[in-house]
C-alpha positions in Angstrom: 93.8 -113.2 19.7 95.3 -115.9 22.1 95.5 -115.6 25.9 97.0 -118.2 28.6 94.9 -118.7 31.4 95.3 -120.7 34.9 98.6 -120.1 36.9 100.6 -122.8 38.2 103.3 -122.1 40.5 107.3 -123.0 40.2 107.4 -127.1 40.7 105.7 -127.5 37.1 108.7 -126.3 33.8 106.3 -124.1 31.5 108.1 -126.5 28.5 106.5 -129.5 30.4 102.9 -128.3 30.1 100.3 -129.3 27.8 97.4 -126.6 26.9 94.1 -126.9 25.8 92.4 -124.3 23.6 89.0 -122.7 24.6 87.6 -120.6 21.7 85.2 -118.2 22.5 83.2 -115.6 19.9 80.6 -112.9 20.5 80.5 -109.3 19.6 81.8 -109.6 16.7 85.3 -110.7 17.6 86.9 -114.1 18.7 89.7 -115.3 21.4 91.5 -118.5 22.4 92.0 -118.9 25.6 94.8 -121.8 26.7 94.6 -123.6 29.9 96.7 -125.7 31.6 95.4 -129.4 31.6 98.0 -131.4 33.6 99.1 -135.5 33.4 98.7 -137.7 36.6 102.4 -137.5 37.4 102.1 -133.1 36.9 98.8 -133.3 39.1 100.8 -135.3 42.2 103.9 -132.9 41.9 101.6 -129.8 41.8 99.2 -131.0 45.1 102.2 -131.8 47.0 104.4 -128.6 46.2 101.1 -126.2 47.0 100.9 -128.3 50.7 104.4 -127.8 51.5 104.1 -124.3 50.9 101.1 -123.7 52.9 102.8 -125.5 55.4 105.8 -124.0 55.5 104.9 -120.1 54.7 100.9 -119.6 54.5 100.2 -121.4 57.5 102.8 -118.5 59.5 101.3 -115.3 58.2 98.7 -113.5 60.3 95.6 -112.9 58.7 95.5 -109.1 58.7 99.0 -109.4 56.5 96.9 -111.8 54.1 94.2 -109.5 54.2 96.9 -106.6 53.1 97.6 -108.6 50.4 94.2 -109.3 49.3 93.3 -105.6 49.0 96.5 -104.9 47.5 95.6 -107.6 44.6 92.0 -106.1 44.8 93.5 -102.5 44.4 95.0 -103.2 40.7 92.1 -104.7 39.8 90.2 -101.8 40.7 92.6 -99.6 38.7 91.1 -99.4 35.3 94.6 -97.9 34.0 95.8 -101.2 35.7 96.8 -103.9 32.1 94.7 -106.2 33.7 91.6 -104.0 34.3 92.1 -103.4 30.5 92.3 -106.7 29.6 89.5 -107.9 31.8 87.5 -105.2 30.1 88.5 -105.9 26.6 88.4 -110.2 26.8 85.9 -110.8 29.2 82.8 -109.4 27.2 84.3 -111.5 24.4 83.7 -114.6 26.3 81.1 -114.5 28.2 78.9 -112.5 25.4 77.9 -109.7 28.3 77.4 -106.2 27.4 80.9 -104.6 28.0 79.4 -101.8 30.4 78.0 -104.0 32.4 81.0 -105.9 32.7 82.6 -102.5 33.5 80.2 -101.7 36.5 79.7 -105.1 37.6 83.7 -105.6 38.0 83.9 -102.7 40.3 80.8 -103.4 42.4 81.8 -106.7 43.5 85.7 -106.3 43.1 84.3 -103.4 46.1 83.4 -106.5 48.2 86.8 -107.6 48.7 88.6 -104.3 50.1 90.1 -104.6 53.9 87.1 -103.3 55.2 85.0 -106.0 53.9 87.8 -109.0 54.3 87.3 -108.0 57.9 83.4 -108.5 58.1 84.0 -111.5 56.3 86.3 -112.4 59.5 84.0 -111.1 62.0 80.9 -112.7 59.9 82.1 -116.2 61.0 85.0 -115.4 63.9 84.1 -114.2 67.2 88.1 -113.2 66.9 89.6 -113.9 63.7 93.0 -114.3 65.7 91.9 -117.5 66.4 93.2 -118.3 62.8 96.6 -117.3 64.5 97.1 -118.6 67.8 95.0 -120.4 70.2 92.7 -117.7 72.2 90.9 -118.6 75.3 87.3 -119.8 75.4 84.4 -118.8 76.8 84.3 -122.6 78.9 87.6 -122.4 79.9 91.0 -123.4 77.6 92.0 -122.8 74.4 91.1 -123.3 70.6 92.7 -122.3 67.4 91.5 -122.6 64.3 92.9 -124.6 61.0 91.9 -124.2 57.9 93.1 -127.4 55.3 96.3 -127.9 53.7 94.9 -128.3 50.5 91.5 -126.8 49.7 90.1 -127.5 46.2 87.4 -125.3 44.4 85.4 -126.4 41.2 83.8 -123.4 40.2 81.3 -122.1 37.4 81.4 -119.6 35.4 78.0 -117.9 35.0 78.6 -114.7 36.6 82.6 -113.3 35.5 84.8 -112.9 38.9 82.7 -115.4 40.5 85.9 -117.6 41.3 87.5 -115.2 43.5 84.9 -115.5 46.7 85.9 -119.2 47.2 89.0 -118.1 46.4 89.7 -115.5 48.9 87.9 -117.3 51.7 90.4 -120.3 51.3 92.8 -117.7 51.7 91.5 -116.4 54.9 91.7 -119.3 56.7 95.1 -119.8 55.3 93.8 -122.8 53.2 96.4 -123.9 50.6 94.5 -123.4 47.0 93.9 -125.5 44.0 91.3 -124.2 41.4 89.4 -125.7 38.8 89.0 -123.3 36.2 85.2 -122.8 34.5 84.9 -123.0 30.9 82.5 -120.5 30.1 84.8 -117.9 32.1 87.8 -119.3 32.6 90.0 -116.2 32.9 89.5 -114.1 35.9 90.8 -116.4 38.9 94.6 -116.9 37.1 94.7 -113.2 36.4 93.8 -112.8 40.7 96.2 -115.5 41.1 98.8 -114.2 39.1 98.6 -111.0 41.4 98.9 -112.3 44.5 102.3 -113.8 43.4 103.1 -110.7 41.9 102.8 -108.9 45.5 104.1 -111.8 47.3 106.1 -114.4 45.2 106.2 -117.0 48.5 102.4 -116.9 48.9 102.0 -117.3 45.0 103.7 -121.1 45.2 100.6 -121.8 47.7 97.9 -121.7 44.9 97.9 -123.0 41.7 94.8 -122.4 39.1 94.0 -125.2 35.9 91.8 -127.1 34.3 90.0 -130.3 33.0 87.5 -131.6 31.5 84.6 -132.0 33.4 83.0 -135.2 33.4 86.3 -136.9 32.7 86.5 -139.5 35.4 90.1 -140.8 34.6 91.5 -137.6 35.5 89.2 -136.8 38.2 90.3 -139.7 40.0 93.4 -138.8 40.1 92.4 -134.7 41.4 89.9 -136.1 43.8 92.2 -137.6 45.5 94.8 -134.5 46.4 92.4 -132.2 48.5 91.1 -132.4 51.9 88.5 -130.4 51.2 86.6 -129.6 48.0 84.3 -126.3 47.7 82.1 -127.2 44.5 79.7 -125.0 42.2 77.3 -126.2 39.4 74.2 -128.1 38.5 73.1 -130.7 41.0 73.4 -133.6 38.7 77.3 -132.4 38.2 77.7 -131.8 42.0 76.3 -135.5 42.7 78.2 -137.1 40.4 81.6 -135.7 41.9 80.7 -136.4 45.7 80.0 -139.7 44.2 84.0 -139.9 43.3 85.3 -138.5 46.6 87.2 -140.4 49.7 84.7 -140.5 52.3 87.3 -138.6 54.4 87.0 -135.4 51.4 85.0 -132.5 53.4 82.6 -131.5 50.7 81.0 -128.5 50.3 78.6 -128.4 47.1 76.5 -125.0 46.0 73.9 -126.5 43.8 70.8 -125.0 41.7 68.9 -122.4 43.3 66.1 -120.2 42.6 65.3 -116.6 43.5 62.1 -114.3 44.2 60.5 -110.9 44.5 57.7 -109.6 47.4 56.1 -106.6 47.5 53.5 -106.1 49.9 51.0 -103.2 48.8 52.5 -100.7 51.4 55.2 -100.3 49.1 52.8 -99.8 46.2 52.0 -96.2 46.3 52.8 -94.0 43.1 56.2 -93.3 43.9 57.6 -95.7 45.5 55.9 -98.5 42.7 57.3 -97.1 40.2 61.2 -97.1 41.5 61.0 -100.6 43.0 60.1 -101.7 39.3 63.1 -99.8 38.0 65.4 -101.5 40.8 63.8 -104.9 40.2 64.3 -104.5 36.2 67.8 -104.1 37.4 68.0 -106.9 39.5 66.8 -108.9 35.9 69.2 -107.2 33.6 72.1 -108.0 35.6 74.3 -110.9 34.1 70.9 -111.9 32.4 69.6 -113.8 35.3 72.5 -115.8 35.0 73.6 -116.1 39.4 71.6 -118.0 41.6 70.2 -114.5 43.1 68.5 -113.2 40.1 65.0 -113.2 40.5 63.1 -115.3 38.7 59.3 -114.4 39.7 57.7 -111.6 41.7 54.5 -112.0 44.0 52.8 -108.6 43.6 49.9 -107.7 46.3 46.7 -106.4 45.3 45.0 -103.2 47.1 47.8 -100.7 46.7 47.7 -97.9 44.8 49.7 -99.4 42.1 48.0 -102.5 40.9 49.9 -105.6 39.8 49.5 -104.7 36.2 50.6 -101.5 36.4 53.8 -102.6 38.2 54.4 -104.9 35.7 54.1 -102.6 32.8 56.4 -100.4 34.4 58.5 -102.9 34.8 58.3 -104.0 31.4 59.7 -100.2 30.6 61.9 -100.3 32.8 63.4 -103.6 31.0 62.9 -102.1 27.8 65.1 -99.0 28.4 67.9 -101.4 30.0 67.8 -103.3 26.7 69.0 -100.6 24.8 71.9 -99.5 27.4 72.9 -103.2 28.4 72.0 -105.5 25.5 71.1 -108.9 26.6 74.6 -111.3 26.0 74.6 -113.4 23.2 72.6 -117.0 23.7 73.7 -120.6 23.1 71.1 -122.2 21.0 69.9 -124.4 23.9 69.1 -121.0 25.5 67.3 -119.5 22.7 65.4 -122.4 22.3 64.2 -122.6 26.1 63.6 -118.6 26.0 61.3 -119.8 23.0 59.1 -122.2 24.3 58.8 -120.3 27.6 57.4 -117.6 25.5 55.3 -119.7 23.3 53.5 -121.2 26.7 52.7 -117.7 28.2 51.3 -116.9 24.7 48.9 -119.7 24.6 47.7 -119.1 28.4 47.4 -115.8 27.5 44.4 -116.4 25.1 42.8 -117.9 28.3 42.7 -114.2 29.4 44.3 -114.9 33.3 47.8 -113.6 31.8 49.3 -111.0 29.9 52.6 -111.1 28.3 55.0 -107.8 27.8 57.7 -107.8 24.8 57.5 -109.8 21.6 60.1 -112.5 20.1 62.2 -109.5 19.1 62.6 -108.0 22.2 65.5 -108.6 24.8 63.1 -109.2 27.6 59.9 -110.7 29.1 57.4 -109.7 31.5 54.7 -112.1 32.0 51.4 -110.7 34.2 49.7 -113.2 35.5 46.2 -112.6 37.2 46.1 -115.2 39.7 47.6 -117.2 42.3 50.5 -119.5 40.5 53.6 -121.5 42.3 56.9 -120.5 41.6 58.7 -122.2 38.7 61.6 -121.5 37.0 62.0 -118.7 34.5 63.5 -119.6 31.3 66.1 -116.9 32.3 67.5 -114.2 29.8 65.5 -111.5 30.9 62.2 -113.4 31.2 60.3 -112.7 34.4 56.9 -113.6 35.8 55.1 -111.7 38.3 52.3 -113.3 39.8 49.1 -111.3 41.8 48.1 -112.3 45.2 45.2 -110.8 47.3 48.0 -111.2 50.4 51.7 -111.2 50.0 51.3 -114.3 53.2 49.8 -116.3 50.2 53.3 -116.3 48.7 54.7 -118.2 50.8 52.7 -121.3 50.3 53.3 -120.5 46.4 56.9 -120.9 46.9 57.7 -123.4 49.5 57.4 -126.4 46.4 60.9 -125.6 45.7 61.9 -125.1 49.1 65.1 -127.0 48.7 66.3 -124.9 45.6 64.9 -121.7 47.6 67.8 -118.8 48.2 67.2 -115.0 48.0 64.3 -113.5 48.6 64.0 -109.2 47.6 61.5 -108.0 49.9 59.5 -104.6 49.6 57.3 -103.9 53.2 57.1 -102.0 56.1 59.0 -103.5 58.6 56.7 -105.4 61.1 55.8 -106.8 57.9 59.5 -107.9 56.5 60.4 -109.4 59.6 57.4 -111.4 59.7 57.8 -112.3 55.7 61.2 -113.4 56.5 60.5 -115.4 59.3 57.9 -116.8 56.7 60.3 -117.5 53.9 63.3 -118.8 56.1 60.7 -121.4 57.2 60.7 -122.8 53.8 64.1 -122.2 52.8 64.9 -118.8 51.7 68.4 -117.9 53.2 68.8 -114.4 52.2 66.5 -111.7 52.2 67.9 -108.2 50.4 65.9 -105.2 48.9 65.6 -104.9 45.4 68.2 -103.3 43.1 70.2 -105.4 45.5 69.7 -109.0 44.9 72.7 -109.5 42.5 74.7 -107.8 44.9 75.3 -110.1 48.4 77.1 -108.4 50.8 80.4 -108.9 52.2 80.4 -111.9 54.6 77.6 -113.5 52.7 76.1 -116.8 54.5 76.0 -118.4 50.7 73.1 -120.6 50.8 72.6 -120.0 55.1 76.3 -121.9 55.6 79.8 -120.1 56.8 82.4 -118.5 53.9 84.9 -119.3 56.5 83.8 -121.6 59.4 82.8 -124.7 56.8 86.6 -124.6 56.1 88.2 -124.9 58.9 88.4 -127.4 62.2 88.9 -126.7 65.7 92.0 -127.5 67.5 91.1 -127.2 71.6 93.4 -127.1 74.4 90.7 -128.3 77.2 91.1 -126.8 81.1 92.3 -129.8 82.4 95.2 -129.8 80.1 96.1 -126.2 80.6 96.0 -127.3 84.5 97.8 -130.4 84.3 100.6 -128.2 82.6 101.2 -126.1 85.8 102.3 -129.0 87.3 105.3 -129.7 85.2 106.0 -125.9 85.2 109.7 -125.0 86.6 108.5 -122.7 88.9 105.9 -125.6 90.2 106.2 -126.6 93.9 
């Protein structure tokens, strides 16, 4: 099975373009997926065709007709009689190795995110008045501003979670941000397919974008891409993200989302017989989802002692709860670097375990991994995959210190408290560098307008144009009807 991915707009002859093959095999089955990898001379044509058009066409619609075309793209996707809805559901558990229902139900959750309703809190999440991406609106200090989003906005994404590309994607959009995207190579199919829509509905807007690929790492070409953009929204490990600011004009706006890790709370209010044993099934969830693979998985829980549900007991419901998950949604296939991280994460706990301060749920055949551990520990990373730790405290404060070591990888925190208590947590953890707090069952779900990692979707793109007061006043003079 072969499928073309990417899209490139009109200025390129499809004759003219070289493709690359991606294979990709899980399940069972196997599928090549082209992309478009473009020459120096293609890359120059491509850059300068997408600015024209923004200029010329993106740059004069009013954001609520791009937001009608969003949800009209967002629509068909929804659609699962739609031939890309089918697709996405038959190819996309192929490459990424996910279970197919939760590729199913974790399509139309966050496909959800992108309907008008939500463009428009994504507007008003950033905008005071988003027609100030239309026409210069007065200010609060007297004149005028408008806002610009750049001719040519670059995005390098990644690939962990399927659909990821499409919030970068739509945000350029939304500030009327000409588009060139960098395709990821271990999902590098759902941003051409989006693409490819949004020319479908409007054929003008679809010579504004244009959706490829290279080779990461590959510094000859790079030069040449880093170059194009004004501004360049970038996703991926902090060693990749250093070593592309490292190639950038120092006039390039860049906008890197790095590492980061993810945690669980639960203060002892929440630990009653009831309520313990839903917050573990909603935390299991939280793990199960894309295998830990996003940024806001959870990676270790802080459990307090002195509720009615101890932290052992939590975790061997939560153990259950990961158990049953495992048979629904089967953990995705691993790489062997995973498997052998997952391994010696597991070998560790077991060895610490014979100290008697830990106790460790599932065995090397399982899909999953609960550590208990009986005493205070600082947060470190999980070896992902379903592998979770969950550490007791005799105060949920005594998190925070356990945390605040990786304060500047630190991004969602799930909270379960009353609520003097979660406002005082998460004035705690936004201290040391937590910028999202959620509940649980929710932490793989950010809502729409999203601050990702505390900055703006939509402000970080765009500059301010301002008409001061003296201007507007000096124009009165020159005004016909002016004494």
């Amino acid at each position: 099975m072969k499928e073309f991915a990417g899209y490139l707009p009109g200025c390129i002859p499809p004759a003219e373009v070289q493709w690359r093959t991606l294979h990709f095999q899980s399940h069972g089955e196997q599928v090549e997926v082209a992309v478009p990898d473009l020459n120096a001379a293609q890359i120059a044509v491509l850059s300068d065709h997408v600015r024209s058009h923004t200029r010329h066409y993106l740059r004069t619609l009013s954001v609520a007709k791009i937001v009608a075309i969003v949800d009209e793209a967002i629509a068909r996707l929804l659609d699962r009689n739609h031939p890309l809805r089918i697709k996405a559901e038959t190819l996309l558990p192929i490459v990424t190795g996910y279970d197919g229902e939760m590729i199913r139900s974790g399509l139309t959750g966050y496909l959800k995110t992108f309907r008008q309703p939500q463009l428009k809190r994504f507007l008003a999440e950033d905008f005071n008045d988003a027609q100030i991406l239309d026409d210069f609106q007065p200010r609060p200090n007297g004149g005028f501003a408008r806002a610009f989003g750049p001719e040519l906005l670059m995005h390098i994404w990644a690939g962990n979670v399927p659909g990821l590309p499409l919030w970068s994607l739509i945000s350029g959009l939304l500030v009327k941000a000409g588009t060139i995207g960098k395709l990821p190579g271990a999902e590098p199919l759902m941003a051409g397919w989006f693409a490819g829509l949004l020319a479908e509905i409007d054929p003008q807007l679809g010579e504004c974008l244009a959706v490829v690929w290279w080779k990461g790492g590959d510094t000859t070409v790079e030069s040449v891409w880093f170059k194009q953009p004004d501004t360049i929204v970038a996703y991926g490990g902090n060693s990749t993200l250093a070593a592309i600011q490292q190639q950038l004009p120092i006039t390039t706006r860049f906008l890197p989302h790095g590492h980061k890790i993810s945690v669980g709370l639960v203060a002892r209010s929440a630990l009653d017989a009831r309520q313990g044993a839903e917050l573990a099934r909603r935390a299991a969830y939280d793990v199960m989802r894309y295998d830990q693979s996003g940024c806001y998985s959870p990676q270790m829980l802080f459990i307090e002692r002195g509720g009615r549900v101890s932290p052992q007991e939590f975790s061997a419901y939560l153990a259950h709860e990961l158990q049953a998950l495992a048979r629904k949604h089967p953990r995705g296939e691993l790489s062997l670097a995973e498997r052998n991280s997952i391994a010696a994460w597991r070998n560790n706990e077991e060895i610490r375990a014979l100290q008697g301060d830990r106790t460790l749920y599932g065995d090397a055949f399982e899909n999953w991994a609960v550590v208990c551990v009986d005493r205070p520990e600082p947060l470190v990373p999980a070896a992902l995959g379903r592998t979770l730790k969950v550490v007791a405290v005799e105060d949920i404060e005594q998190a925070i210190a356990l945390v605040a070591e990786q304060k500047v990888y630190l991004q969602t925190a799930a909270v379960a408290a009353e609520p003097q208590a979660l406002f005082r947590l998460s004035s705690a953890l936004g201290q040391v560098g937590v910028t999202r707090i959620t509940a649980f069952g929710h932490m793989t779900s950010p809502a729409a307008g999203w601050h990702h990692d505390g900055r703006f979707s939509l402000l970080d793109l765009v500059t301010l144009t301002e008409i001061e007061y003296a201007a507007e006043e000096a124009a009165e003079r020159f005004a016909p009807y002016a004494d």
